[in-house]
N, C-alpha and C positions, 0 to 999 in steps of 0.2 A: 638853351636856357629857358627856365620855365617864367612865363609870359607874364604882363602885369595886374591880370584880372583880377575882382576880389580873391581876398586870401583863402583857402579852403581847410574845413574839418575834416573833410572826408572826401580821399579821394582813392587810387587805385592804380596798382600796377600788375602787367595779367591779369592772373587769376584773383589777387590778393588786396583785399580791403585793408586800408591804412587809417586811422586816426589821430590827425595832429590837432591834439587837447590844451596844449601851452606851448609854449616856445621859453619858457623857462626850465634853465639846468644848471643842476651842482658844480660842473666843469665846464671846463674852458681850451676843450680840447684842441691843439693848434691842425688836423686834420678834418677836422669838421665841418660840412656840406655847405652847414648854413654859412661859416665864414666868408664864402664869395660864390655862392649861389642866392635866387629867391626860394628856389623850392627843387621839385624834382619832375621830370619830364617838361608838362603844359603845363604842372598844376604849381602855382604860387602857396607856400608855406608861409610866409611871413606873416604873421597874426599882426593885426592892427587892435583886438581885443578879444581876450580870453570869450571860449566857446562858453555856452550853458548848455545844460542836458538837454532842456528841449529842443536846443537848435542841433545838436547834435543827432537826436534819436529823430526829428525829422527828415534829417540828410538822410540819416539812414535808411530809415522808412521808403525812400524814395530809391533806394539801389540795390537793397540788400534782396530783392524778390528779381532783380534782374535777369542773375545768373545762378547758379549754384558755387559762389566762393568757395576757395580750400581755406581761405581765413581771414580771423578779421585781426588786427593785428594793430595793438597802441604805438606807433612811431611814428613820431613829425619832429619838427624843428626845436622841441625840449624833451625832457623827463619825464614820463606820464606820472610818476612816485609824486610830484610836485602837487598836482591833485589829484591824492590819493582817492577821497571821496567820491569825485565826479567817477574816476576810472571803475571803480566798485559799480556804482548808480549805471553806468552802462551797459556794465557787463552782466549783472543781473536784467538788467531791463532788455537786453538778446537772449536772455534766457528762458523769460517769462513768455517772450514773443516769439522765437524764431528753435527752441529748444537744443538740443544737444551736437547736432553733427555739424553745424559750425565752429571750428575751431577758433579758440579767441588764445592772444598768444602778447604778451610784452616786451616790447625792449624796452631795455633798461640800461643806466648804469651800474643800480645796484646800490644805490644810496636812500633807499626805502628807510631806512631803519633809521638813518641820520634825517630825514628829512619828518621821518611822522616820529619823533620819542614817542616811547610809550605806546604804540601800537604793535599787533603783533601783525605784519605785514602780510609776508607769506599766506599764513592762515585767511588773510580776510580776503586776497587775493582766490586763494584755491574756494575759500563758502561763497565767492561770486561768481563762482563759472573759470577761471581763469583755466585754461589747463596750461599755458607752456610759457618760457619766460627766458629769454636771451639774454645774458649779462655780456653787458663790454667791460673788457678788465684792461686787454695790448699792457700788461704790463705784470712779470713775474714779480717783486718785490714794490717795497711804496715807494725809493726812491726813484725807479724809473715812475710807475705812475705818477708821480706829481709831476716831471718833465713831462710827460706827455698829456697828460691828461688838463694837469693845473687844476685840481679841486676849490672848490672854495673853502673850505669846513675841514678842521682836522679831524685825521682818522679816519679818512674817508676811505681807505686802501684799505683796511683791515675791517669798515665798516660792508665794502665788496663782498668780502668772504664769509663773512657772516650772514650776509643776506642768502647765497649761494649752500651753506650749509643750511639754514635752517627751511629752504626754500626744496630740498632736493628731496624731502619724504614723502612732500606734498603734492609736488610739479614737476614737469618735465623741465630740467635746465638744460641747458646749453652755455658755454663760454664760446663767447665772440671773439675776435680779434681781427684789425687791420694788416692786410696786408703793404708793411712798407720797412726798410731800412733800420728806423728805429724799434720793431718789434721783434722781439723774438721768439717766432713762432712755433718752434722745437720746444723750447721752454715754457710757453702757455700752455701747448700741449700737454706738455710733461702735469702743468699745476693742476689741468682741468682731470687727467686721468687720477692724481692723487686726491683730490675732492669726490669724485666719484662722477663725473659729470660730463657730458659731449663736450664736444670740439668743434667749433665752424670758424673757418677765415672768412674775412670780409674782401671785396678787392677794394681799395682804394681809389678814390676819386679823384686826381690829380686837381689842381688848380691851373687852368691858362689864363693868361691877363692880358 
């Protein structure tokens, strides 16, 4: 279990740089890390208050000359879509400094589009460097997705797939899904090859108490 240290924006597994930017998300996923975890490995996730750019692009500054990362990659304890802005503001700001052969890469759930109205999400993700972006969907129709997932925001299942479409001319997608029970993995499969889009399972993290 990772330890009670201050909480971190940036930390790293392997090869792969991580950025956890909020701890705010659209869902309420009942398989979710953070539900009875702090964070992941040593490093504490639990934000006590949202990052700023500077403190972020400082962390950065401090590791990203370390090694030669395969990527850097927006995933922590929320949605990076949540702020949008800041995600933009850094990912341009590695681009400006560190140029192209760092791969920078999103997960997501895929509720961009519900979350910023009125922006064109995709788009502003790809004119900031963005190159790849994993959607978590674990779910062929909405009504499994609301059982598993528990969105907050109607719409939000069909808001997925629109984000996934209009995101696939621009980026490299991926559909994500959990490996567990309640997924059907054959059937995700199935949705991500008829969208035009990779497939990756996820293993699931059990919960012991």
């Amino acid at each position: 279990m990772a330890n009670s240290e201050k909480p971190k924006t940036v930390y790293w597994l392997d090869n792969k740089l991580y950025l956890n930017i909020t701890n705010r998300c659209s869902n309420r996923c009942f398989f979710c890390l953070r539900n009875f975890k702090r964070g992941v490995g040593d490093f504490n996730l639990k934000l006590t208050a949202e990052p700023s750019l500077e403190q972020i692009t400082s962390e950065l500054e401090e590791v990203l000359s370390i090694r030669n990362w395969a990527e850097l990659v927006f995933c922590g304890f929320g949605e990076p879509t949540e702020r949008l802005d800041l995600l933009l503001e850094i990912s341009r700001w590695v681009r400006r400094n560190y140029g192209r052969p760092l791969k920078i890469r999103v997960n997501t759930n895929g509720h961009g589009y519900l979350l910023n109205k009125g922006r064109d999400v995709a788009a502003d993700l790809e004119a900031a460097g963005v190159d790849k972006v994993s959607v978590s969907l674990n779910a062929g129709d909405n009504e499994i997705y609301v059982q598993i997932c528990q969105p907050t925001m109607e719409g939000a299942y069909e808001s997925v797939i629109e984000f996934i479409e209009k995101a696939k001319p621009m980026l490299d997608v991926e559909v994500t899904a959990v490996r567990m029970p309640e997924v059907d993995l054959t059937g995700l499969k199935a949705v991500a090859e008829r969208l035009g889009v990779g497939f990756r399972v996820r293993e699931y993290i059990p919960c012991f108490f």
